[in-house]
C-alpha positions in Angstrom: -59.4 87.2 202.1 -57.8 86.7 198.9 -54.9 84.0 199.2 -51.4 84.7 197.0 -52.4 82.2 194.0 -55.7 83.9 193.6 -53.8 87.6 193.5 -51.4 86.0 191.0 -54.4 84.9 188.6 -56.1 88.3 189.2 -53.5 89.9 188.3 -53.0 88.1 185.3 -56.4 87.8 183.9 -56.4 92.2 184.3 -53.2 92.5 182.5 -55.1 90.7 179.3 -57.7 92.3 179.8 -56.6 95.9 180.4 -53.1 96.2 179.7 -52.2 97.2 176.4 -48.2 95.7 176.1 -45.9 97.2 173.9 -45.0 95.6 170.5 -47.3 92.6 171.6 -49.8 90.2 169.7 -51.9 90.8 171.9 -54.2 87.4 170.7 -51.3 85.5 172.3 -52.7 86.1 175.6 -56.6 85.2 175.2 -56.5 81.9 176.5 -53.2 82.0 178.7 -51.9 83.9 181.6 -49.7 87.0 180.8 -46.0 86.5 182.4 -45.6 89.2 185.6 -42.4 90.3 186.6 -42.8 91.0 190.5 -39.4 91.7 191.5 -35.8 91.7 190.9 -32.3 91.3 192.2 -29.1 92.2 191.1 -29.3 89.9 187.8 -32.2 87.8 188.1 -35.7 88.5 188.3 -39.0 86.8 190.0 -42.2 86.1 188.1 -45.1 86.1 190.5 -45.5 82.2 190.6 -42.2 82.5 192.1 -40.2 81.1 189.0 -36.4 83.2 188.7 -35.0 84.1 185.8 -32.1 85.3 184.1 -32.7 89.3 183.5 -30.7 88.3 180.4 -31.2 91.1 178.2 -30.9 93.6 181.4 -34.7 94.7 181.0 -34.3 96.1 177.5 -30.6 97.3 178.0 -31.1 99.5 181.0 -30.6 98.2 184.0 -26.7 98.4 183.9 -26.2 98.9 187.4 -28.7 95.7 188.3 -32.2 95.1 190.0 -33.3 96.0 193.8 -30.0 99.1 194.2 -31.4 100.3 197.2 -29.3 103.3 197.0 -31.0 104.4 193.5 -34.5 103.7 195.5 -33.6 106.0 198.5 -32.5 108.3 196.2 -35.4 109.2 194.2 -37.4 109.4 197.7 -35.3 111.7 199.1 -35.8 114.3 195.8 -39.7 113.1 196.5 -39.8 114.6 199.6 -37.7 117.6 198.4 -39.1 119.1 195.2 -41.2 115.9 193.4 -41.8 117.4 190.8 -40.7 121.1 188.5 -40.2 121.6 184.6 -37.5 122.5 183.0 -39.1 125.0 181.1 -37.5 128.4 181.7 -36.5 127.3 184.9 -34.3 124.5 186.2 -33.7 122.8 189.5 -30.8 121.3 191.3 -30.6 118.0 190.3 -31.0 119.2 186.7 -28.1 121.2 187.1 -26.0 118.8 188.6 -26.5 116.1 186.4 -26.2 118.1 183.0 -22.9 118.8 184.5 -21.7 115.4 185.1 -22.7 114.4 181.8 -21.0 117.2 180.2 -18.0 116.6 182.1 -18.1 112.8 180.7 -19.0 113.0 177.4 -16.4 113.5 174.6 -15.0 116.7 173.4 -16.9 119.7 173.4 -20.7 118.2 173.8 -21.3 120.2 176.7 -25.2 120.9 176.3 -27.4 118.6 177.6 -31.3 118.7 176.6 -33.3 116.2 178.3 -36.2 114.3 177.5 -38.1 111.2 178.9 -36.5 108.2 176.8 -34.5 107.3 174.1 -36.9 107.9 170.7 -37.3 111.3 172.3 -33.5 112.1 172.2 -33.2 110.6 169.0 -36.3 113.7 167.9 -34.4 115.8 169.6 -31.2 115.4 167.7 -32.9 115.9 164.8 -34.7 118.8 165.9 -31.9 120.6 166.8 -30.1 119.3 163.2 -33.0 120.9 161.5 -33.8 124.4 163.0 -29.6 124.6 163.6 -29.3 124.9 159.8 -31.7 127.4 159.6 -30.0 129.4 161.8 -27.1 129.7 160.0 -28.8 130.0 157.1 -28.7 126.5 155.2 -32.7 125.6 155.6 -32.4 123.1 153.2 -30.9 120.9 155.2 -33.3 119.1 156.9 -32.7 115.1 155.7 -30.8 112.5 157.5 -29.2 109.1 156.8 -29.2 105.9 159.3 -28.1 102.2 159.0 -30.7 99.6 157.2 -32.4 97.1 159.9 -31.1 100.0 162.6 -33.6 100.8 165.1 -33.7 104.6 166.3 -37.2 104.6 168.3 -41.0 105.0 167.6 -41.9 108.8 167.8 -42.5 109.7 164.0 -39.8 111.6 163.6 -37.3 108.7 164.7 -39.2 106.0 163.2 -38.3 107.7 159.9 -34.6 107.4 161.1 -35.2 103.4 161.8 -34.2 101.5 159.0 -36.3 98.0 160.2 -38.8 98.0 157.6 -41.8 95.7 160.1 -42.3 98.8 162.2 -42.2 101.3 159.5 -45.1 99.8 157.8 -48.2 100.0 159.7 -47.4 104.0 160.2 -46.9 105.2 156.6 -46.5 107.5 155.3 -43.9 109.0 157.6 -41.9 112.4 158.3 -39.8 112.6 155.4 -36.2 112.8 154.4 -34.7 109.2 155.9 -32.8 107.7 153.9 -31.2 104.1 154.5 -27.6 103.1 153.7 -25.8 99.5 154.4 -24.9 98.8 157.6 -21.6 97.4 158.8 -22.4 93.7 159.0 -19.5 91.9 157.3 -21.3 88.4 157.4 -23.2 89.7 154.5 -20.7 92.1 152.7 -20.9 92.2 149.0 -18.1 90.0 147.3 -15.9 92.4 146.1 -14.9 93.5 150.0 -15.9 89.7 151.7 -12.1 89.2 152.2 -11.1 92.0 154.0 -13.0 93.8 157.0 -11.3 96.9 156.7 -12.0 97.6 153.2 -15.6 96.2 153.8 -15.5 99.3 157.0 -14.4 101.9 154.0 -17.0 100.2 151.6 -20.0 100.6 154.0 -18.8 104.4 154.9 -18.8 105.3 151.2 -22.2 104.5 151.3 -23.0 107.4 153.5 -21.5 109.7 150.9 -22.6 107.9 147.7 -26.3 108.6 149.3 -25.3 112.3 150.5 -24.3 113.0 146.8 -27.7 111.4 145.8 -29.5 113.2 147.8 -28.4 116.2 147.4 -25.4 117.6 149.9 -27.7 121.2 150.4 -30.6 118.9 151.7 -28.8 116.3 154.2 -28.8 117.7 158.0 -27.3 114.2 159.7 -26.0 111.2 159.9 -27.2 108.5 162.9 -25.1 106.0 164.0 -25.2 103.2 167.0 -21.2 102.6 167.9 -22.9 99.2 168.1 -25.9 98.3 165.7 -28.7 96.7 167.7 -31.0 95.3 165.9 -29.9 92.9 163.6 -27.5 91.0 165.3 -25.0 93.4 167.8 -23.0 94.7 164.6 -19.9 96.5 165.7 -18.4 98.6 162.7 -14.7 97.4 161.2 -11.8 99.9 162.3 -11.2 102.9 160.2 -15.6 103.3 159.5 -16.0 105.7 161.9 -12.9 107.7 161.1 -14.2 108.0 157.3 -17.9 108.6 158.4 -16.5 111.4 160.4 -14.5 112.7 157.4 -17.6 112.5 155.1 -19.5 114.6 157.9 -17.1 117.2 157.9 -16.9 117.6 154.2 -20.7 117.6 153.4 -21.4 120.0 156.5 -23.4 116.9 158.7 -24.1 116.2 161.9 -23.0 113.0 163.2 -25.0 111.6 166.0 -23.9 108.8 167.8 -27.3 107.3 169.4 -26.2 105.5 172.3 -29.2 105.1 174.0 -28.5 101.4 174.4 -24.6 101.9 173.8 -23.3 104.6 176.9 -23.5 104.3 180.1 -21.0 101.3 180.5 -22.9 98.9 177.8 -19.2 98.7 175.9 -16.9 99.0 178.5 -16.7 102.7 178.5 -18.9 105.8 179.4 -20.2 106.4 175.8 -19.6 103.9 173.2 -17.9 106.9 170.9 -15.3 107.1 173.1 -14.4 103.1 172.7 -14.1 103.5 169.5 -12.5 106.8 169.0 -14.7 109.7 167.1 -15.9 112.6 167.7 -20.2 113.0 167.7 -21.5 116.2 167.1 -24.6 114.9 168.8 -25.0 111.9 171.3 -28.5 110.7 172.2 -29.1 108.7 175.3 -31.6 107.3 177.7 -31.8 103.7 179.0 -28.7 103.1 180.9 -28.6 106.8 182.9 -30.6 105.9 185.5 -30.6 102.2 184.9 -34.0 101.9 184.1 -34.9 102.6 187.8 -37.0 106.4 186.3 -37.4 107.3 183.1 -35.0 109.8 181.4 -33.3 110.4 178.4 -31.0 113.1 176.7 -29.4 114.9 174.0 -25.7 116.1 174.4 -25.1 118.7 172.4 -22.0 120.3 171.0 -21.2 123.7 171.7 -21.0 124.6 168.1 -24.1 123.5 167.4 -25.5 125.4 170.2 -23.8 128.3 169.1 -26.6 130.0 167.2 -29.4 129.4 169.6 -27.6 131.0 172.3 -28.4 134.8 170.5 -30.5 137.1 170.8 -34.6 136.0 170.4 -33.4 132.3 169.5 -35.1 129.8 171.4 -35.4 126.0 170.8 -39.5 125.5 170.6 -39.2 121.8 172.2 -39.7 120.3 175.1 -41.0 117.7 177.2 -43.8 117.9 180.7 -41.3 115.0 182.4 -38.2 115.6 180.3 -35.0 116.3 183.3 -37.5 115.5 185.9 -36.2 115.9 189.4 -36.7 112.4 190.3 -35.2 110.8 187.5 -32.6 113.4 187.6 -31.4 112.1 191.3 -31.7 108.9 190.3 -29.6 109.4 187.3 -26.7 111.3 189.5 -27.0 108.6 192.1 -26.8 106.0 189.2 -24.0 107.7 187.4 -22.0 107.2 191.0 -22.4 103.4 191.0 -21.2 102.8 187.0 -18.7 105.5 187.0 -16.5 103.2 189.6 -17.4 99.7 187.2 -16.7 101.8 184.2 -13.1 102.8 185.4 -12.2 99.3 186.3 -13.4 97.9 183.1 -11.9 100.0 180.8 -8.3 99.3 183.5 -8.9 95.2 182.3 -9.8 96.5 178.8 -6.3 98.3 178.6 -4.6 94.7 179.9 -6.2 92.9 177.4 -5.7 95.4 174.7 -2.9 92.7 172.8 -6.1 90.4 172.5 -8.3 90.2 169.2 -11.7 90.8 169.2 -14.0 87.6 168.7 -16.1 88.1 165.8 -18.0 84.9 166.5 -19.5 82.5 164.4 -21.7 83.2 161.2 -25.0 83.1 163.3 -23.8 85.0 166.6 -21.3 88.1 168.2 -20.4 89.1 171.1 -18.8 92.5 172.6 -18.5 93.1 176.3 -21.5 93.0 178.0 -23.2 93.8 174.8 -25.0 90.3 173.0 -27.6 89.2 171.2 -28.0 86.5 168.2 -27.6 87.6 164.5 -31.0 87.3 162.4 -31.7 86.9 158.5 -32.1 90.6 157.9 -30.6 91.9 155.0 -27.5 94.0 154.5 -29.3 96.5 152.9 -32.8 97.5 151.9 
């Protein structure tokens, strides 16, 4: 009989010797244990010597609704038992339905398609999937570029690691799809001199950007634009006020697409259902994953305005995309379940938000910001690149 101790060191010795992690040095591990998460509760988590912990970072800003929801568990058995398992490939399912529904009814405006995938760096291909073959359609094919944020992180598919702007995980997988091209991002610790003094004409400054590299670029060859309401990587860089209302200007005269990637962003991360609608523009394209079912089953999804749908909705037009897992049943009813949960937190935070609406946003110190639930500490990357 094997006691507890000696499961925990078997099942630390397999994970260095089988268990390829994700963005790991792997090296780190030859001589000492891996750390195992075994369970967790509401906001704390158990490593399997027993030791809790602090799920500070919310698993990698999913688990909004918090660890061991019973309700999200029972949820995803009950589909199990029901239908475990359908694509969505010419034919849908219930909980499909239903949740591309509730998202529609949520999200801003008139982004009322939803596509879904399996995670976040799928949505984010997506988007631009759907930026490309849209201009086609209506007979622009040259627009196929997009721009994105430097030190912004978009995912790892090919396609979206061409939108990411953090140079380390670029690298190692050049040469890369082209057409990304990198602007500043709005991080006013390190704005240039001439705009240091003054946030809001640092905002305008940073949005000019976007058009400065448009005109570069070409306007006939630029598809998008991708934004986080919140930059993530990089330090948690919210944008000054009037940059999102100039970015959405820019998009409107250059014929872009703005897409607001909110796959760490929506689903209550800022207070509000989708980060866009905290700070008050309107996405062509919102990309999301993480948050929707909490982390609890993988999903992820593209909501889509109906212009841009517009011209795939004719005649022979199809979108030739798609995913085995993407709006899987499962994660589907954990997603609707999940939405249930946030949708009464979101409503009462954004009720203390509206109380507190007199008071000023901290900015923090030089080295660290916070907003909301959403923190992490500033690093040394650069402005620009």
């Amino acid at each position: 009989m094997i006691s507890n101790d000696d499961a925990t060191s078997v099942a630390s010795g397999s994970a260095a010797e089988h268990l390829w992690m994700h963005f790991t040095r792997m090296s780190s591990f030859a001589s000492k244990p891996v750390p195992t998460i075994e369970r967790g509760e509401g906001a704390y988590i158990w490593d399997t010597n027993g030791r809790k912990y602090l799920d500070g970072l919310s698993g990698l800003f999913a688990v909004q609704a918090g660890h061991g929801r019973a309700e999200l568990a029972e949820a995803a058995a009950a589909q199990a038992r029901k239908l475990a398992f359908f694509p969505i490939w010419s034919y849908a399912h219930p909980t499909a339905i239903e949740l591309a529904d509730r998202l529609a009814a949520e999200a801003p405006g008139d982004l009322n398609k939803v596509f879904f995938s399996c995670g976040g760096g799928e949505s984010v291909e997506t988007a631009w999937k759907v930026a490309k073959q849209y201009f086609k359609l209506i007979g622009k094919p040259s627009k196929t570029k997009v721009i994105s944020r430097a030190v912004a992180y978009h995912g790892t598919p090919h396609g979206a690691l061409s939108i990411t702007g953090v140079p380390g995980f670029r690298l190692p997988f050049e040469p890369l799809v082209p057409g990304g091209t990198r602007v500043p991002n709005t991080d006013f610790y390190r704005a240039p001199q001439e705009v240091a003094g003054d946030e809001k004409q640092f905002g305008l400054w940073a949005a000019n950007r976007v058009e400065e590299a448009v005109l570069q670029e070409g306007p006939d060859s630029v598809a998008a634009v991708f934004i986080e309401p919140v930059q993530n990587a990089g330090g948690c860089i919210p944008a000054p006020a009037g940059y999102f209302e100039r970015l959405r200007e820019i998009c409107d005269v250059y014929d872009l697409l703005l897409v607001s990637d909110e796959v760490i962003c929506a689903y209550g991360r800022l207070g509000t259902m989708f980060g866009a609608q905290k700070y008050g523009y309107q996405p062509d394209i919102i990309t999301t994953a993480k948050g929707l079912t909490s982390g609890y089953s993988p999903l992820g999804a593209a909501i889509i305005s109906d212009r841009i749908f517009e011209p795939f909705g004719h005649g022979n037009t199809a979108f030739p995309h798609g995913y085995t897992f993407g709006g899987h049943p499962v994660s589907c009813a954990v997603g609707l379940a999940n939405l249930d949960i946030l949708s009464v937190r979101i409503s009462s935070a954004m009720c203390f938000d509206r109380r507190t609406a007199s008071a000023k946003r901290w900015s923090g110190s030089t080295t660290c910001r916070s907003l909301a639930t959403y923190a992490a500490t500033a690093t040394s990357m650069p402005l620009s690149w």
